[in-house]
Each structure stands twice: as structure tokens, then as C-alpha cells.
C-alpha positions as CSV (number, residue, x, y, z in Angstrom):
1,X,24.5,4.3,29.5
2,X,25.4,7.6,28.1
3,X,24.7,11.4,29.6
4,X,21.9,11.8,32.3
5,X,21.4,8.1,32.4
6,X,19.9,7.9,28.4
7,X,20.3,5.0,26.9
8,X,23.7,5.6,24.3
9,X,21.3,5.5,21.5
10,X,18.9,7.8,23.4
11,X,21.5,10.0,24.8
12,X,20.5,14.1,23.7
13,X,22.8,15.8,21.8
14,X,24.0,19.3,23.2
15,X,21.7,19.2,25.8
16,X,18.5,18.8,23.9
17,X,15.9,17.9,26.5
18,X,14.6,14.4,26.5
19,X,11.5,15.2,24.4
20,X,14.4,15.8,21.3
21,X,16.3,12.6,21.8
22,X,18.3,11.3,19.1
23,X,16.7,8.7,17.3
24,X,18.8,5.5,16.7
25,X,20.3,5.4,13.6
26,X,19.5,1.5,12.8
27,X,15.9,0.4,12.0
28,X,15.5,-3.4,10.8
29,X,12.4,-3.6,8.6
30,X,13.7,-6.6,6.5
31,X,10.4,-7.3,4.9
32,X,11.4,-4.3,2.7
33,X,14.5,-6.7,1.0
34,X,11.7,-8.6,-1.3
35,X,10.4,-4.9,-2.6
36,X,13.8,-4.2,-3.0
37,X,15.1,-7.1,-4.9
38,X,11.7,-7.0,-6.9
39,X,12.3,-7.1,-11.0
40,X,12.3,-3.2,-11.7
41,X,13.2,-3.7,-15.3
42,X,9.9,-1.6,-17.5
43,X,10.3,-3.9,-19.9
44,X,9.9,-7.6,-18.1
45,X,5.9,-6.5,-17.8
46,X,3.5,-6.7,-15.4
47,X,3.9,-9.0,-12.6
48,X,-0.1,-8.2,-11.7
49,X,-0.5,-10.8,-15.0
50,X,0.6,-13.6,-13.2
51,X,-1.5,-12.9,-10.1
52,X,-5.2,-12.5,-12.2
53,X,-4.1,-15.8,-13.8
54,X,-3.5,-17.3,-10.6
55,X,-6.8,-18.9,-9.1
56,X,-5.4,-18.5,-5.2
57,X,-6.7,-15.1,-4.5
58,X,-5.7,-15.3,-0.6
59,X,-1.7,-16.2,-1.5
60,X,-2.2,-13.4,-4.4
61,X,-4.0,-11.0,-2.2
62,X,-6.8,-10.9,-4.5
63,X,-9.9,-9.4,-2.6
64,X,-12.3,-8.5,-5.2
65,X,-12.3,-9.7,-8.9
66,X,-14.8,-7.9,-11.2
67,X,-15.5,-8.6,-14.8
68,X,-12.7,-6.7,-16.4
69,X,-10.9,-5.4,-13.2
70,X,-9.6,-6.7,-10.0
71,X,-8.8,-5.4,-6.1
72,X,-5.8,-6.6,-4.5
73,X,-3.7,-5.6,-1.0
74,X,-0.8,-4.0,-2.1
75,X,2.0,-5.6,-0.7
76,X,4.0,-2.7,0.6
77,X,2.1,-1.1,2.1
78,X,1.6,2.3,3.0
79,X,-0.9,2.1,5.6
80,X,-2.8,-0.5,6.7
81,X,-5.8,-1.6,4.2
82,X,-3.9,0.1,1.3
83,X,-5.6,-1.4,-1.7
84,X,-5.0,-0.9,-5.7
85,X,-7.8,-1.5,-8.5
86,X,-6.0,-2.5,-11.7
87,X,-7.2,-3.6,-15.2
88,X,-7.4,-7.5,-15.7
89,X,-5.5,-6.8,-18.5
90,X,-2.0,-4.8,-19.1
91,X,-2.6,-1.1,-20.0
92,X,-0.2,1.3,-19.2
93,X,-2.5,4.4,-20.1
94,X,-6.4,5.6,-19.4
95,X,-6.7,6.9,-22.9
96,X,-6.2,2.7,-23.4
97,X,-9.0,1.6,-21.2
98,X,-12.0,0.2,-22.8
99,X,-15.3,2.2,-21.7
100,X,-16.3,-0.7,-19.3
101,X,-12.9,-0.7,-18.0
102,X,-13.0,2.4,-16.9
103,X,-16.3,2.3,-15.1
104,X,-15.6,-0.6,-13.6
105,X,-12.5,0.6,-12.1
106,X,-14.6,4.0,-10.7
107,X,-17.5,1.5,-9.7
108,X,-14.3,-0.9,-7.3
109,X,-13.5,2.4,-6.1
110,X,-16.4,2.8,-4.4
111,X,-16.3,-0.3,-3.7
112,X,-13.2,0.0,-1.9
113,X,-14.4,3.2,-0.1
114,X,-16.9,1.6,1.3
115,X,-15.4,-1.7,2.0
116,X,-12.5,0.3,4.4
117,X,-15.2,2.0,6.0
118,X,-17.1,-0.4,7.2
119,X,-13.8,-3.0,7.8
120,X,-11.6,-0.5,9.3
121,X,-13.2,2.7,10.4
122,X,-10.6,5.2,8.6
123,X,-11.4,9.2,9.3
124,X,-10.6,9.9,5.1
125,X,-8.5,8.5,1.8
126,X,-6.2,9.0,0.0
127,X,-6.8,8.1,-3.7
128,X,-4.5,8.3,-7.2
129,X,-2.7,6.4,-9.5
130,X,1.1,7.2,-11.1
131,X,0.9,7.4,-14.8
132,X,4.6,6.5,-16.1
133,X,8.2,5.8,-14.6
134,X,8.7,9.6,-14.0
135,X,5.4,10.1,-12.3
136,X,6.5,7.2,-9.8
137,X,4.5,4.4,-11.4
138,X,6.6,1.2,-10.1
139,X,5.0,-0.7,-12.6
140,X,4.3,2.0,-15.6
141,X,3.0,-1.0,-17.9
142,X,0.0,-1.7,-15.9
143,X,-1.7,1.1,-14.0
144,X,-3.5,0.7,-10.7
145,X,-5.4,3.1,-8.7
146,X,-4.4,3.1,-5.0
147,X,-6.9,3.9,-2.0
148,X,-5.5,4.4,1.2
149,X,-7.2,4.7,4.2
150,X,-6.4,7.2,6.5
151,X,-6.7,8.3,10.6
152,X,-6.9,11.3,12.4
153,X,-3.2,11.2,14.0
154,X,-1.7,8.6,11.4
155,X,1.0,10.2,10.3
156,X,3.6,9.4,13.4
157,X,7.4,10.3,13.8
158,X,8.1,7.1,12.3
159,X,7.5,8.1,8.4
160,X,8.5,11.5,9.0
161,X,12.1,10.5,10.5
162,X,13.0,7.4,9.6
163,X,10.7,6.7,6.3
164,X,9.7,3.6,7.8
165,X,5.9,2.5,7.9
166,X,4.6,0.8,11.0
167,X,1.8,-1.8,9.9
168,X,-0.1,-3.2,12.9
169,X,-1.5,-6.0,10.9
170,X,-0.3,-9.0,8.7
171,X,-1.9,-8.6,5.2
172,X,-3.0,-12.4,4.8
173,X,-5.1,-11.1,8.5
174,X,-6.2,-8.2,7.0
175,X,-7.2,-10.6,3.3
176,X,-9.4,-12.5,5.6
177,X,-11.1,-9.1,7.1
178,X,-11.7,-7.2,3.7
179,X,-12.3,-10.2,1.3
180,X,-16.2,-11.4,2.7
181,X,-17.2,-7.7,2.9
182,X,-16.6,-7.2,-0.9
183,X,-19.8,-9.1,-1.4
184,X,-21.4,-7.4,0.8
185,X,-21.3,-4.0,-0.7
């Protein structure tokens, strides 16, 4: 135990008060090692190709496939329900979209508006898409909007100190929640 009975970890530092504890130093989120050891190389291309051509949409994450576009849960997450509309095809630019590809992807926006709301309640969104490396487009060779829903309150100590996203539900649970409702919509 360290000073005034704290915890070492939790022990306050030059007689902070407890409400300005030290947070520990070590957090373990090790689902963040398959992100990190992802393929970052621009040039290897999209790894979203593989997933469209797969015909599993639950073990891809697919919820939604449209004529030319698709919805998918992003797998890092930054909240929970955080989707990402993207081309069927690889396009790394709007100007580069075909006219239907582009009001398709507006139209699964919606979409996914609407399909949060109803699934999950959120209080707002948060919507965008990176255009290129320096923009921070992880994959610059295939865009993708993102929609993330959002709550009163969301934004914890967690991201703000330790840049470390809490995610209350597994995304195969959450696949099962969002996928029916996209034909509903």
C-alpha cells in the first residue's frame, strides 16, 4: 500500500487529493497487436478487396451490401457501432467514383444513420472519411466513409488519458444486432 492507504498505483502525488490520483501507467488492451501488426505498406492494396469477395459477411463484418457499395463494422473501433461505407471496388479518390457510386454511398449513409438509431439509441454522429496517407487515411487506396455513433457523456477519462477506447460489446454481438435491421430501413 502506498501513502494514506492508496493502492501504490493509486497513491497521489504531492498530495493531490484522491479525486487526482495517478493513473497506472500499464493498460493491457492486446486486441490492439492485430491493428498493429496489420500490412501498412500503401502499395500492397486494399485489404476491403478480399472481404467483398468473401461470401461470409458475419466473419467479414459485412452488414449491408448494396449494388456498388458495401457497410461493414470497422474492426477497431472507435466507439461502439462505428461503421464505414466503402466502394465495392478500390478507389482512392471521389473525383473517381462513378455517379451511382457516389449516391449509393450518401443513400448507406442514411442508411447507417438510421440503422444506429434505431439499434443503439446514440444522442449524435460523427461522420467523414480521410482522403490520403497525410490526411490519416489507413488505407488511402480505398476510401470509406466512417459514421460513429455518439452519447451524451461518451467521451470518458479513458481516451482522454490513456488513448485507450473502452468497447462494451464484441463486434460479431453487435453484427448480429445491426445486420437484420439493414433490411428493415
Amino acid at each position: 500500500m502506498g501513502e494514506q492507504g492508496y493502492p501504490a498505483c493509486l497513491s497521489p502525488l504531492a498530495g493531490l487529493s484522491r479525486s487526482h490520483a495517478v493513473m497506472p501507467n500499464h493498460l493491457h488492451p492486446y486486441w490492439r497487436m492485430q491493428y498493429i501488426q496489420s500490412r501498412k505498406d500503401p502499395q500492397a492494396g486494399s485489404p476491403f478487396a478480399a472481404l467483398v469477395a468473401s461470401r461470409d459477411d458475419r466473419a467479414s463484418l459485412i452488414v449491408h451490401r448494396g449494388r456498388t457499395c458495401f457497410v461493414i463494422l470497422n474492426n477497431f473501433p472507435y466507439n461502439p457501432g462505428h461503421l464505414m461505407v466503402l466502394p465495392n471496388r478500390e478507389v482512392g479518390d471521389l473525383a473517381l467514383l462513378t455517379a451511382e457510386e457516389r449516391a449509393e454511398m450518401m443513400d448507406l449513409l442514411v442508411k447507417c444513420q438510421a440503422v444506429l438509431t434505431k439499434v443503439m439509441s446514440p444522442a449524435g454522429f460523427n461522420m467523414g472519411l480521410n482522403l490520403g496517407k497525410a490526411a490519416g487515411a489507413g488505407i488511402p487506396t480505398h476510401l470509406h466513409f466512417h459514421i460513429v455513433p455518439r452519447w451524451d457523456g461518451d467521451q470518458n477519462f479513458m481516451p482522454v488519458v490513456a488513448e485507450t477506447h473502452i468497447l462494451p460489446q464484441a463486434l460479431d454481438d453487435l453484427w448480429a444486432r445491426l445486420q437484420p435491421v439493414f433490411a428493415t430501413v
